[in-house]
PDB file as gemmi writes it, atoms N, CA and C in Angstrom:
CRYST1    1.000    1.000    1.000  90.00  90.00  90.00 P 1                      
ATOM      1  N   UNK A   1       7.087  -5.520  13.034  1.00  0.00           N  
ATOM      2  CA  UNK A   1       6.584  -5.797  11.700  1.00  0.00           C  
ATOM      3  C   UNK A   1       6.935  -7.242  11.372  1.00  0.00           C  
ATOM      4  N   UNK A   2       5.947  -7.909  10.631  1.00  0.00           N  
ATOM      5  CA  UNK A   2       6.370  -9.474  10.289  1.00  0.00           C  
ATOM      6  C   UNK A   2       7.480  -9.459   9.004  1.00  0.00           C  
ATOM      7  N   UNK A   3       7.824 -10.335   9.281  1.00  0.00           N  
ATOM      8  CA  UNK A   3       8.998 -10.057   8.148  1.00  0.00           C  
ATOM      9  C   UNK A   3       8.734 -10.359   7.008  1.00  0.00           C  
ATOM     10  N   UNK A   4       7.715 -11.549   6.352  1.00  0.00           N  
ATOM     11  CA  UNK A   4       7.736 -10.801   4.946  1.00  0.00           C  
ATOM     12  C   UNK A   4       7.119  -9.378   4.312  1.00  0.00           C  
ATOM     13  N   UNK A   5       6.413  -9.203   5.486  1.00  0.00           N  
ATOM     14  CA  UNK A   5       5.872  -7.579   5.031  1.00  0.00           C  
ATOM     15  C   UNK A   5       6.667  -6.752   4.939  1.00  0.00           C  
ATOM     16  N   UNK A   6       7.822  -6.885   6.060  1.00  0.00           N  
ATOM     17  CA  UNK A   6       8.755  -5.878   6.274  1.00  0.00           C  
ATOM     18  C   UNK A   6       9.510  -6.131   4.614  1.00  0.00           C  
ATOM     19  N   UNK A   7       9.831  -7.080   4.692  1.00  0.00           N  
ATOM     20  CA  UNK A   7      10.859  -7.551   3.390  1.00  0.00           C  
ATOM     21  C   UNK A   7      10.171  -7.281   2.235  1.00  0.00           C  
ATOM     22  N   UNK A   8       8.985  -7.329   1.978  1.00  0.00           N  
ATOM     23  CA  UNK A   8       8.406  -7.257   0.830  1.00  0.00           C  
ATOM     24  C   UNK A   8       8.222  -5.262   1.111  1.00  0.00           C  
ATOM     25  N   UNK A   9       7.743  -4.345   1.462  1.00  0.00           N  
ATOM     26  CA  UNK A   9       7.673  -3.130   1.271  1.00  0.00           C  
ATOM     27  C   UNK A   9       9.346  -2.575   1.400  1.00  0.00           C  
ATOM     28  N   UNK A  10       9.948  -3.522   2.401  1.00  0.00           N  
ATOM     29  CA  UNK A  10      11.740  -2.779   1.682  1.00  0.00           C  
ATOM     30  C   UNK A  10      12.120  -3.179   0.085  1.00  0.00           C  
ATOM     31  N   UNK A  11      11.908  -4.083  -0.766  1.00  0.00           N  
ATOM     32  CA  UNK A  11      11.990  -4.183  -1.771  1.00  0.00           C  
ATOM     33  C   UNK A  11      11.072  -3.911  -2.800  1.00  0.00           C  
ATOM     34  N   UNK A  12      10.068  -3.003  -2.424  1.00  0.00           N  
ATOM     35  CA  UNK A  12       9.103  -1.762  -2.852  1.00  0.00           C  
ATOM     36  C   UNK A  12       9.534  -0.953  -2.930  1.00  0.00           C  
ATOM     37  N   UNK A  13      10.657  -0.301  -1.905  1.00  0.00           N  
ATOM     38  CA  UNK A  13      10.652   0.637  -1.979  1.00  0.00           C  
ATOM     39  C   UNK A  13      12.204   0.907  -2.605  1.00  0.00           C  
ATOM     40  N   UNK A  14      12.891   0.265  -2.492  1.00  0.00           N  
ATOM     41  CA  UNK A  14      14.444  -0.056  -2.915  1.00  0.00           C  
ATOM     42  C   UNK A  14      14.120   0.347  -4.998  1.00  0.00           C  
ATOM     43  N   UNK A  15      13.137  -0.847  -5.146  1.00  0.00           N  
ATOM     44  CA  UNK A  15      12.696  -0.966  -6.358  1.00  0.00           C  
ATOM     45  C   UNK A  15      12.723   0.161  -7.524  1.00  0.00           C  
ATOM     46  N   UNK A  16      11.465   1.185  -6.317  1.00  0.00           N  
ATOM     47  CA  UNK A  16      10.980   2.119  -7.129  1.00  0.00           C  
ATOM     48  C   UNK A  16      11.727   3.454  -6.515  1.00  0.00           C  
ATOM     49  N   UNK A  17      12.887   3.757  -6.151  1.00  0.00           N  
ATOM     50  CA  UNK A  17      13.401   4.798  -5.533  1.00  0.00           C  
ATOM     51  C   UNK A  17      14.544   4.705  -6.248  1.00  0.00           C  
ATOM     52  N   UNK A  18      15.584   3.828  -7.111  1.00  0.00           N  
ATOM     53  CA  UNK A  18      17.269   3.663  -7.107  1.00  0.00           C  
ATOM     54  C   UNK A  18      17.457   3.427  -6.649  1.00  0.00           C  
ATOM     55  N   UNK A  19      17.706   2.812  -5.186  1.00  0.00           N  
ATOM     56  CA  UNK A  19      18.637   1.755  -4.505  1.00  0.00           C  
ATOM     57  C   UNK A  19      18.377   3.059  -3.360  1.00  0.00           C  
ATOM     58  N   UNK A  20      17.169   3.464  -3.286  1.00  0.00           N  
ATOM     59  CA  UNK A  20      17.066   4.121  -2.114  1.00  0.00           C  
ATOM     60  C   UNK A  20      17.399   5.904  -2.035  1.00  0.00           C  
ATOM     61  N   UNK A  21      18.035   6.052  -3.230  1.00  0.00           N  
ATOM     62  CA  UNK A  21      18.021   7.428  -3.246  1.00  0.00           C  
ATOM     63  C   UNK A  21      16.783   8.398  -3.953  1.00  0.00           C  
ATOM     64  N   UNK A  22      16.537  10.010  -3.300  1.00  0.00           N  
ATOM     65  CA  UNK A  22      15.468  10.330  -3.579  1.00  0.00           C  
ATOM     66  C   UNK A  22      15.641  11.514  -4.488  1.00  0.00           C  
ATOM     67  N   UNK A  23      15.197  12.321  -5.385  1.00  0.00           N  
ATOM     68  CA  UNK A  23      15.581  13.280  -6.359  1.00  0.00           C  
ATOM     69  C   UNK A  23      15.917  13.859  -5.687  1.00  0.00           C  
ATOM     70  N   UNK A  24      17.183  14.656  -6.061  1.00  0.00           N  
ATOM     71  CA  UNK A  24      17.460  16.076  -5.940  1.00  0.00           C  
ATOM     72  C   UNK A  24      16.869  17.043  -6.666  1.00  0.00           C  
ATOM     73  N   UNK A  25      16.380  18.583  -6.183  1.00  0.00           N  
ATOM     74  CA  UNK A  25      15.540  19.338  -6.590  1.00  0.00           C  
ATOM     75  C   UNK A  25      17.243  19.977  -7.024  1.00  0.00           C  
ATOM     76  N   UNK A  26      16.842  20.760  -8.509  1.00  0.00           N  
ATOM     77  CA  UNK A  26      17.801  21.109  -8.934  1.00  0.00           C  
ATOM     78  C   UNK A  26      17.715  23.370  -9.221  1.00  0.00           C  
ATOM     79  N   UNK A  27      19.095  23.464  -8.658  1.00  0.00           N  
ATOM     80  CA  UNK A  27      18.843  24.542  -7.886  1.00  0.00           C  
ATOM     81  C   UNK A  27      19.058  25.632  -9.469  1.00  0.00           C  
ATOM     82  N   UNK A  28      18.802  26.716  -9.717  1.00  0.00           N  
ATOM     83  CA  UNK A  28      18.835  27.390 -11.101  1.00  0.00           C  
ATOM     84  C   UNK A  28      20.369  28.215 -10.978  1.00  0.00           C  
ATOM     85  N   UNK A  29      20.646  28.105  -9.487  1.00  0.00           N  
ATOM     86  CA  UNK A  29      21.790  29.163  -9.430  1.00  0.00           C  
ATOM     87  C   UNK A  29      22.853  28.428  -9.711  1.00  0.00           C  
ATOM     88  N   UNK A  30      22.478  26.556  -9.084  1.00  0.00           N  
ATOM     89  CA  UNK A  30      23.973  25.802  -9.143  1.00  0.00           C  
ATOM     90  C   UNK A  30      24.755  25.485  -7.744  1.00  0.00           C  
ATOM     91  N   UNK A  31      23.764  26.229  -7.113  1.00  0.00           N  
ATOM     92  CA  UNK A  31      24.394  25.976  -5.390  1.00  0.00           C  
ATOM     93  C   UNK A  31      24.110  24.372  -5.477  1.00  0.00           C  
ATOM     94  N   UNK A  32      24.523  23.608  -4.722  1.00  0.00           N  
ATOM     95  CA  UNK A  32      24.362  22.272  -3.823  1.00  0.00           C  
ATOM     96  C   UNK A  32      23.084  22.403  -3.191  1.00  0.00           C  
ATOM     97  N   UNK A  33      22.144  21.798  -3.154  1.00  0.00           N  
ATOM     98  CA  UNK A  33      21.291  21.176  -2.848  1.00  0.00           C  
ATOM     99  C   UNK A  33      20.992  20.876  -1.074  1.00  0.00           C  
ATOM    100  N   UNK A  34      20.554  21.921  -0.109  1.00  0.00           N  
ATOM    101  CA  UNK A  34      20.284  21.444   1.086  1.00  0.00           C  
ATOM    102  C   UNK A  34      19.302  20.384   1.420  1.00  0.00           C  
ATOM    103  N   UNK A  35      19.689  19.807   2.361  1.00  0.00           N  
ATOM    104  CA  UNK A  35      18.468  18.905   2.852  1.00  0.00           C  
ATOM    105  C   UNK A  35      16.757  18.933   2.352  1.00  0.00           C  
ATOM    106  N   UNK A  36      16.668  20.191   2.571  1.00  0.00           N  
ATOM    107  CA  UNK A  36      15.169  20.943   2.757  1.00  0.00           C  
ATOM    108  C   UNK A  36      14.986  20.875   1.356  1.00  0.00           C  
ATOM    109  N   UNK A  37      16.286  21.135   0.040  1.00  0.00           N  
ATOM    110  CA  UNK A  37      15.499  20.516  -1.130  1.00  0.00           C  
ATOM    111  C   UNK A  37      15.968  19.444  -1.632  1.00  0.00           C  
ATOM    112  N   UNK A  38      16.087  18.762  -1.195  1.00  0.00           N  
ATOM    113  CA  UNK A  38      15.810  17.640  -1.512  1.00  0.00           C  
ATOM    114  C   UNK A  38      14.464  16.726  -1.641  1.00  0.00           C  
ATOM    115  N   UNK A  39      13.893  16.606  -2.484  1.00  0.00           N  
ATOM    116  CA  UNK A  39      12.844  16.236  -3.079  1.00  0.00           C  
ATOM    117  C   UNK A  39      12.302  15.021  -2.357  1.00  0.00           C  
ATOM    118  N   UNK A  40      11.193  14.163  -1.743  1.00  0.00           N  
ATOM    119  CA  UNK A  40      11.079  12.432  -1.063  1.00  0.00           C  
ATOM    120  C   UNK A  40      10.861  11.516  -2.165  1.00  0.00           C  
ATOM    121  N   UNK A  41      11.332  10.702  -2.386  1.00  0.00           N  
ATOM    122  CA  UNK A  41      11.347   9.523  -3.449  1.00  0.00           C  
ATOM    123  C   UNK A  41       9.908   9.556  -3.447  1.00  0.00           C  
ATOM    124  N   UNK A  42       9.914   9.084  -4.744  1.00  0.00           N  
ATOM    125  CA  UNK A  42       8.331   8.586  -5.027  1.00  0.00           C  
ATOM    126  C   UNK A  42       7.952   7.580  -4.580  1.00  0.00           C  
ATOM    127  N   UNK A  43       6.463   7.278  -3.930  1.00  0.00           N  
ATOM    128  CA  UNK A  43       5.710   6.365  -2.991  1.00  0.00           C  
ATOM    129  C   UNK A  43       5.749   5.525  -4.433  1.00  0.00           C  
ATOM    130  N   UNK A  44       5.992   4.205  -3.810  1.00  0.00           N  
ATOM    131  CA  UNK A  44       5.850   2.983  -4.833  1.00  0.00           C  
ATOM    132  C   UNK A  44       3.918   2.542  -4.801  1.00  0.00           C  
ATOM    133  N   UNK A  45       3.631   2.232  -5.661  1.00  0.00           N  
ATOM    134  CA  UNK A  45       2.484   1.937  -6.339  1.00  0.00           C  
ATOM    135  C   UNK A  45       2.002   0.283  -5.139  1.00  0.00           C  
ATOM    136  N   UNK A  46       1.155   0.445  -4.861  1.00  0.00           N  
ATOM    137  CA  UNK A  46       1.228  -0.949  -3.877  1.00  0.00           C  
ATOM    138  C   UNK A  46      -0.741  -1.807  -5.034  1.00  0.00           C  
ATOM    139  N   UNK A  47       0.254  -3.025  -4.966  1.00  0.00           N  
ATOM    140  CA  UNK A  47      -0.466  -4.013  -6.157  1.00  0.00           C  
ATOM    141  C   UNK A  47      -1.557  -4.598  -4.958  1.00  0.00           C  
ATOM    142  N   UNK A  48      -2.934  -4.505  -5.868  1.00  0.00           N  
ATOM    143  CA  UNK A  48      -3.783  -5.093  -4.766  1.00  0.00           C  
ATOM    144  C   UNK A  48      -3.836  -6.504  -5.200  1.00  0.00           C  
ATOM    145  N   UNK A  49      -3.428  -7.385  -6.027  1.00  0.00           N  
ATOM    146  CA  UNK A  49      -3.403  -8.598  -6.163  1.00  0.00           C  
ATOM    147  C   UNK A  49      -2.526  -9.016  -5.666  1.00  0.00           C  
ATOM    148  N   UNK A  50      -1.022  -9.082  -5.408  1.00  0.00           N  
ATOM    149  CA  UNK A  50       0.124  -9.236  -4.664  1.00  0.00           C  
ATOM    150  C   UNK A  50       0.650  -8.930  -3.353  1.00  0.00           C  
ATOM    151  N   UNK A  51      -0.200  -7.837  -2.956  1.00  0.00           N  
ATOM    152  CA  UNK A  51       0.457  -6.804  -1.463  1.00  0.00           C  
ATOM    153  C   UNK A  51      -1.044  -7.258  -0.420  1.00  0.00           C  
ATOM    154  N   UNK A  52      -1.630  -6.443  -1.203  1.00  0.00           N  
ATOM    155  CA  UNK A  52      -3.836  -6.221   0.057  1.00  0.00           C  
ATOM    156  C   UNK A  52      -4.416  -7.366   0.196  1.00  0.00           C  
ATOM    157  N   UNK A  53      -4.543  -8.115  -0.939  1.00  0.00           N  
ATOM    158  CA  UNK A  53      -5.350  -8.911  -0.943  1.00  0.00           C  
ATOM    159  C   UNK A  53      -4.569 -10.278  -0.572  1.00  0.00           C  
ATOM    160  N   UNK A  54      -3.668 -10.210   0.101  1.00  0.00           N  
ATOM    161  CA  UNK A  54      -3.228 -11.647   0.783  1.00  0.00           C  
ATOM    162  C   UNK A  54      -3.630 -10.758   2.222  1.00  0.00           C  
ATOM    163  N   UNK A  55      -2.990  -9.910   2.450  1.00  0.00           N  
ATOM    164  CA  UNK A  55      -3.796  -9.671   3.549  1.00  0.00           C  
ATOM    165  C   UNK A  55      -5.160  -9.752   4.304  1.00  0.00           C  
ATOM    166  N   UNK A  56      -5.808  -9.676   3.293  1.00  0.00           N  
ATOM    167  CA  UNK A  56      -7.502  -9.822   3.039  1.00  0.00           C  
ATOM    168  C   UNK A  56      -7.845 -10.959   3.720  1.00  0.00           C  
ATOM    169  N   UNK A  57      -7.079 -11.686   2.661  1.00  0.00           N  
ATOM    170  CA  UNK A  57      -7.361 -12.921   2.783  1.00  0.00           C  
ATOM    171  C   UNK A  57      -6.855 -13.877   4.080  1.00  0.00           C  
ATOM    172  N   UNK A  58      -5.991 -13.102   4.606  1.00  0.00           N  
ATOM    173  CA  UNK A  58      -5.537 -13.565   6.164  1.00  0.00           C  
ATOM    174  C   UNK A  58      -6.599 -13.451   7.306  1.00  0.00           C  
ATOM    175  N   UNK A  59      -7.474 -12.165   6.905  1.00  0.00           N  
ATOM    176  CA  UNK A  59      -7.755 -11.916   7.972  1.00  0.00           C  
ATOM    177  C   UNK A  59      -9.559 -11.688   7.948  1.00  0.00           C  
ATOM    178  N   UNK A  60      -9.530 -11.780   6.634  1.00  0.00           N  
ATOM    179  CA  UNK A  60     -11.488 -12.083   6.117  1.00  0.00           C  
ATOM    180  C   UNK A  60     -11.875 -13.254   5.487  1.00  0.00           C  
ATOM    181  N   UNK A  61     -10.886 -13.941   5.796  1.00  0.00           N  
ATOM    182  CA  UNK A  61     -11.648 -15.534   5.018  1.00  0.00           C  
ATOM    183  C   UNK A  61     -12.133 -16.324   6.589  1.00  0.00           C  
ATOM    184  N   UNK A  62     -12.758 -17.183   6.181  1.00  0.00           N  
ATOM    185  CA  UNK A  62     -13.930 -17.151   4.528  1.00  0.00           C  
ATOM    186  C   UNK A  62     -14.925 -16.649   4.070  1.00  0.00           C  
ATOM    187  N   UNK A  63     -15.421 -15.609   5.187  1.00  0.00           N  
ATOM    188  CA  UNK A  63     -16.660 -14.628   4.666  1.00  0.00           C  
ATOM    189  C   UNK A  63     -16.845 -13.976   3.669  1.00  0.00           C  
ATOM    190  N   UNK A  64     -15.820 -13.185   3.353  1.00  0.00           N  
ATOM    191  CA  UNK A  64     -15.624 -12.390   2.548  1.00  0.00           C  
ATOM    192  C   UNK A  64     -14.649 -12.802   1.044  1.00  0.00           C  
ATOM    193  N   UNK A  65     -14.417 -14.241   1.268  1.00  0.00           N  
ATOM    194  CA  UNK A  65     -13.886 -14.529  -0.154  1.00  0.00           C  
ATOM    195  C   UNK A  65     -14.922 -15.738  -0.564  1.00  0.00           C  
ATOM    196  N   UNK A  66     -14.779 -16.061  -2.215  1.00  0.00           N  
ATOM    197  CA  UNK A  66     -15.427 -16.960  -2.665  1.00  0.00           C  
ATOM    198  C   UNK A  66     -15.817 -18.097  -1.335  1.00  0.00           C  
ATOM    199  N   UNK A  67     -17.374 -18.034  -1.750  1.00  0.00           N  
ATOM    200  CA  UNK A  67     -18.056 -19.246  -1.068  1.00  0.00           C  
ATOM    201  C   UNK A  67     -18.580 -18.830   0.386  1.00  0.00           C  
ATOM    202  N   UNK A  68     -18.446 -17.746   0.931  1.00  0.00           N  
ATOM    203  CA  UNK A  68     -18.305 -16.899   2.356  1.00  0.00           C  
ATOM    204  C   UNK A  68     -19.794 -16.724   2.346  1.00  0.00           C  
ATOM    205  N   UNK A  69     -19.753 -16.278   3.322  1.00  0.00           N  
ATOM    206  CA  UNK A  69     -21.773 -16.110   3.501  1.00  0.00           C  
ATOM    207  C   UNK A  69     -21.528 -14.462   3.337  1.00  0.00           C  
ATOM    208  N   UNK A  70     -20.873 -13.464   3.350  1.00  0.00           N  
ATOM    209  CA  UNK A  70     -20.732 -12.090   2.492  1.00  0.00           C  
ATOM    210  C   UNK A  70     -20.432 -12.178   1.546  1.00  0.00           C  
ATOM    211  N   UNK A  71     -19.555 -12.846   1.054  1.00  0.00           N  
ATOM    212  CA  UNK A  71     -18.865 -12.437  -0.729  1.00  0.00           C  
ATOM    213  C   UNK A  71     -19.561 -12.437  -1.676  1.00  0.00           C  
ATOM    214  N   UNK A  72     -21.414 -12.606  -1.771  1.00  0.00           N  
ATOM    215  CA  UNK A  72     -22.231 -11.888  -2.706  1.00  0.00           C  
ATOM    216  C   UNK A  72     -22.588 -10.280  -2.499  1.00  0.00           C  
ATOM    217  N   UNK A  73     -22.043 -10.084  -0.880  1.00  0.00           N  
ATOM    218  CA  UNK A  73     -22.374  -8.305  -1.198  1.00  0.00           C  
ATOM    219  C   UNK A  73     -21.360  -7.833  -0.610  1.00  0.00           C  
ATOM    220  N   UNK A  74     -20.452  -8.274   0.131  1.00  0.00           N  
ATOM    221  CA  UNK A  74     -18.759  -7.806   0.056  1.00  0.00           C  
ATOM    222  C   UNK A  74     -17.278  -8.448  -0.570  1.00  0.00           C  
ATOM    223  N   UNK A  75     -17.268  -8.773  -1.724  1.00  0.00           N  
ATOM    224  CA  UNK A  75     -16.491  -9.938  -2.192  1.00  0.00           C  
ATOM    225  C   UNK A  75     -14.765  -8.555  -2.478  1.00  0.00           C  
ATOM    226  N   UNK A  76     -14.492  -9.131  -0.899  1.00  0.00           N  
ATOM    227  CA  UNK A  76     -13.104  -8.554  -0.813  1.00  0.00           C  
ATOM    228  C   UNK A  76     -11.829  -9.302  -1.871  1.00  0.00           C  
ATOM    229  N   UNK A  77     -11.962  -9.921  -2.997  1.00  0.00           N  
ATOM    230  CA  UNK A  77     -10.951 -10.362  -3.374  1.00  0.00           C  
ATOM    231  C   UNK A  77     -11.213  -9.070  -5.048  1.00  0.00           C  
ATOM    232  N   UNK A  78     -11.686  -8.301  -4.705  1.00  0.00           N  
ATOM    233  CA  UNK A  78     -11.973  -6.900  -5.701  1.00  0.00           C  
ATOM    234  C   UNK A  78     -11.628  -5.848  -5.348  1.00  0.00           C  
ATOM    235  N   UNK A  79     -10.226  -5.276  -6.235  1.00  0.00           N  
ATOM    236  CA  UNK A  79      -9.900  -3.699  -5.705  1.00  0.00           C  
ATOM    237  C   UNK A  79     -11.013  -2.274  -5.517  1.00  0.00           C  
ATOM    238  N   UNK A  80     -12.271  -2.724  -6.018  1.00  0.00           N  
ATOM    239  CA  UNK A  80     -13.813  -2.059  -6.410  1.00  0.00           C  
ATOM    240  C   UNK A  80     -14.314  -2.018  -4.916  1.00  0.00           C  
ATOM    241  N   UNK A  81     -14.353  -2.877  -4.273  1.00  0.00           N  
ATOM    242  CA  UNK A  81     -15.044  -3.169  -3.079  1.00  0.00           C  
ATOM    243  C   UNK A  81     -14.070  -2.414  -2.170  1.00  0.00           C  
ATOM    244  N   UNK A  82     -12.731  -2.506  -1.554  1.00  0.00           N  
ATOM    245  CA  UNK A  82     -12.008  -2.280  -0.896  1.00  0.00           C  
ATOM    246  C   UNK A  82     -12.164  -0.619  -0.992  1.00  0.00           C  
ATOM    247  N   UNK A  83     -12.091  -0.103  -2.614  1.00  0.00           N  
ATOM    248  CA  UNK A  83     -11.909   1.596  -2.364  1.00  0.00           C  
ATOM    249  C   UNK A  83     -13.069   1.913  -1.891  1.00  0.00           C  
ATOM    250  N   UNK A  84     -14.243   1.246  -2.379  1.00  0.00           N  
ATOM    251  CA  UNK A  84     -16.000   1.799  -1.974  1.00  0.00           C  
ATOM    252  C   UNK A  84     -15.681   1.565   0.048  1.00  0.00           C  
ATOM    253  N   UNK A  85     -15.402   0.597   0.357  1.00  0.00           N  
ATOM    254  CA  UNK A  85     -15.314   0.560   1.892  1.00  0.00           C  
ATOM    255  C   UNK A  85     -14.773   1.634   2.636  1.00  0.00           C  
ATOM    256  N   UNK A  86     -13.215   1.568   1.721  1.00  0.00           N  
ATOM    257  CA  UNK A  86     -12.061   2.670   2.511  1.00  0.00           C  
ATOM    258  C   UNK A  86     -12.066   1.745   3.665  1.00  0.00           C  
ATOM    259  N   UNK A  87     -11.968   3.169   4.905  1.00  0.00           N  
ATOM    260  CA  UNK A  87     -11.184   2.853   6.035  1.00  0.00           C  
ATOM    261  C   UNK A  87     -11.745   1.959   7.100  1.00  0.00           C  
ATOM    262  N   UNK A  88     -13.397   1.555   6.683  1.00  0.00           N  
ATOM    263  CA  UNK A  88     -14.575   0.583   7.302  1.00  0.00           C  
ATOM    264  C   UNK A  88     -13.639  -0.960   7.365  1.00  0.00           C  
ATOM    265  N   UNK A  89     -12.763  -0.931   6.556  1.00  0.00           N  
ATOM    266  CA  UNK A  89     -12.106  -2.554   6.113  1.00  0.00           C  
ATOM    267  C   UNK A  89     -11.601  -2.548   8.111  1.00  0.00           C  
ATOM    268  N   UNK A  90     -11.165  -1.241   8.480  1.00  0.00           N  
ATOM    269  CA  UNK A  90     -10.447  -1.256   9.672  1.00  0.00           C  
ATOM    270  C   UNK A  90     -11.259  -1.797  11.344  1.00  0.00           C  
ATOM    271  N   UNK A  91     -12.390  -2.141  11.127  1.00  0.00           N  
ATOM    272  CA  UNK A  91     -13.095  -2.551  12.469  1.00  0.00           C  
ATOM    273  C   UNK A  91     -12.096  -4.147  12.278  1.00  0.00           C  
ATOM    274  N   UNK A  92     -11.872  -4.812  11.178  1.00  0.00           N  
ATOM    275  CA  UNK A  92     -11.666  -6.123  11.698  1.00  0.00           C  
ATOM    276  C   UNK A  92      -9.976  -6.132  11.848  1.00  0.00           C  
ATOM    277  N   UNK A  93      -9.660  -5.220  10.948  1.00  0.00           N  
ATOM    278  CA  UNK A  93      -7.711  -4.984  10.573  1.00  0.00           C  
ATOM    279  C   UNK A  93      -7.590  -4.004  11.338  1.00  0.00           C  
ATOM    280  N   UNK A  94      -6.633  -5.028  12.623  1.00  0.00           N  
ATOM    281  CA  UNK A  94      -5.982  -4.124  13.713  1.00  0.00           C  
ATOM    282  C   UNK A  94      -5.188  -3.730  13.947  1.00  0.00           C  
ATOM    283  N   UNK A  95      -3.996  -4.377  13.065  1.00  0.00           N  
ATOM    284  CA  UNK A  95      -2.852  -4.362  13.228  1.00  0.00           C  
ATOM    285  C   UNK A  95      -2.020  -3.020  12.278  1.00  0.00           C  
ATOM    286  N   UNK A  96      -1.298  -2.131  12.262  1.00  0.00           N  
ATOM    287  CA  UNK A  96      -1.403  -1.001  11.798  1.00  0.00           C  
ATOM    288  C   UNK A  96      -0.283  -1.022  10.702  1.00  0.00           C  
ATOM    289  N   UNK A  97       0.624  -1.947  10.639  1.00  0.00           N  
ATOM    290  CA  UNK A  97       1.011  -2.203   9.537  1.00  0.00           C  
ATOM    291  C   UNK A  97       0.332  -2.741   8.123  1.00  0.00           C  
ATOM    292  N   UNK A  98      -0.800  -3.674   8.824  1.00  0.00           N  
ATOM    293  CA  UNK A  98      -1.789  -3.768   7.360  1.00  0.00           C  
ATOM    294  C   UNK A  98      -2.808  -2.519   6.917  1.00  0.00           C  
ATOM    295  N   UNK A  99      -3.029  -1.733   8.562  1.00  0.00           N  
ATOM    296  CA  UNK A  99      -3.524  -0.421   7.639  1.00  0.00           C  
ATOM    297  C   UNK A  99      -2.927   0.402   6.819  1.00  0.00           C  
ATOM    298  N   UNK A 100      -1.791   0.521   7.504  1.00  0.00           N  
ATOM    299  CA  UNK A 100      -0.765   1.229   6.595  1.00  0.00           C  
ATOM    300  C   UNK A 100      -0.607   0.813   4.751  1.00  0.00           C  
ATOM    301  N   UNK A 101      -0.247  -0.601   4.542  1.00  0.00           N  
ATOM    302  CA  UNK A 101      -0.408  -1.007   3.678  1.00  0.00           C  
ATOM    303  C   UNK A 101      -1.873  -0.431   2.489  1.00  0.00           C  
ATOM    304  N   UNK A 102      -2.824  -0.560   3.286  1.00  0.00           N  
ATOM    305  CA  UNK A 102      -4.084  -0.798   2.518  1.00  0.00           C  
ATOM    306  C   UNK A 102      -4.551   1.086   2.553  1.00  0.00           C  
ATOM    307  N   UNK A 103      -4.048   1.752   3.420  1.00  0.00           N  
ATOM    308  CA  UNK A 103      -4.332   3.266   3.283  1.00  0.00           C  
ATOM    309  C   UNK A 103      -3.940   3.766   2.180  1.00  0.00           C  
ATOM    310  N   UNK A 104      -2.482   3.115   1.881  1.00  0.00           N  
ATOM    311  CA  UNK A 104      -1.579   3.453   0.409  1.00  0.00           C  
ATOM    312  C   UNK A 104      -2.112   3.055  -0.563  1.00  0.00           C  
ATOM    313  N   UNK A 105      -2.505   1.565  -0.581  1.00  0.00           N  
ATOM    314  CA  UNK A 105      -3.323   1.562  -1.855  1.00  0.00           C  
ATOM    315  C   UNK A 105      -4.690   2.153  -2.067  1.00  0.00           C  
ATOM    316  N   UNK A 106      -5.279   2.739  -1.111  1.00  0.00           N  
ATOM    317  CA  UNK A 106      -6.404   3.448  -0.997  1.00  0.00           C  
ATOM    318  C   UNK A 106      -6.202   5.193  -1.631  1.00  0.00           C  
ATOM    319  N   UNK A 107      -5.270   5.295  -1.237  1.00  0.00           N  
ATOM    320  CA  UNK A 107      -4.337   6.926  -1.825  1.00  0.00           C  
ATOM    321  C   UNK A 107      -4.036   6.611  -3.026  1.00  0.00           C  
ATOM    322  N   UNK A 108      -4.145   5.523  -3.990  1.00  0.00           N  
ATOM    323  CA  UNK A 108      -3.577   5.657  -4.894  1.00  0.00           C  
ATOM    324  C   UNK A 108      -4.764   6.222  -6.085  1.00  0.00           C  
ATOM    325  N   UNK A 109      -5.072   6.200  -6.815  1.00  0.00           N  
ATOM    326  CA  UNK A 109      -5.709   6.721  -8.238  1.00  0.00           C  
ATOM    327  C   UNK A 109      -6.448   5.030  -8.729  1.00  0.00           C  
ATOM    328  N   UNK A 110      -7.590   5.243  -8.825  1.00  0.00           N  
ATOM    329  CA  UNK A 110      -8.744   4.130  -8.742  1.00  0.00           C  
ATOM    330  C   UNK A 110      -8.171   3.765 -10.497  1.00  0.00           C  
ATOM    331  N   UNK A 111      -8.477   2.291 -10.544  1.00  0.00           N  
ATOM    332  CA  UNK A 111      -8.346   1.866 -12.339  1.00  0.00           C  
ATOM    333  C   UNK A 111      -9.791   1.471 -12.321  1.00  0.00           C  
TER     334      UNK A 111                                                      
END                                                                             
């Protein structure tokens, strides 16, 4: 993994978890809490202006951003375009850490 990606989704996830810890499911009887309930931290929210779209832009310019001979009918610098594509963005993004990235913000709930 490149390291500001790496560095930037560890302080995603640090962020939105407590310093890394994940809920405990809370038991009605009062027993301690096994592994199995223990609850997974909540997936942090991944920003398509800050996180995707530098990626985008690494790896679809200049076609696809302002001035590109696509960016009147694919103008990837729009979270609109990216969800309508989905997983099509992936013929040119090979590398599976930026899919990873862009699957999550694809899972997330459209604004």
């Amino acid at each position: 993994m490149n390291r500001p990606l790496a560095l930037l989704l560890a302080a995603v996830a640090v962020s939105t978890t407590g310093c890394g810890t994940g809920r405990v499911a809370v038991d009605p009887a009062g027993r301690q809490p096994s592994p199995s309930r223990v609850a997974p931290p909540a997936a942090a929210p991944v920003d398509f202006d800050s996180v995707v779209r530098p990626i985008l832009h690494a790896k679809c310019m200049p076609c696809h951003f302002e001035g590109g001979q696509m960016y009147a009918s694919l103008p990837f610098d729009r979270p609109g375009t990216i969800r309508t594509l989905g997983e099509k963005l992936f013929t040119r993004i090979k590398d599976e850490e930026s899919r990873t990235v862009i699957r999550a913000f694809l899972a997330q709930p459209g604004s």
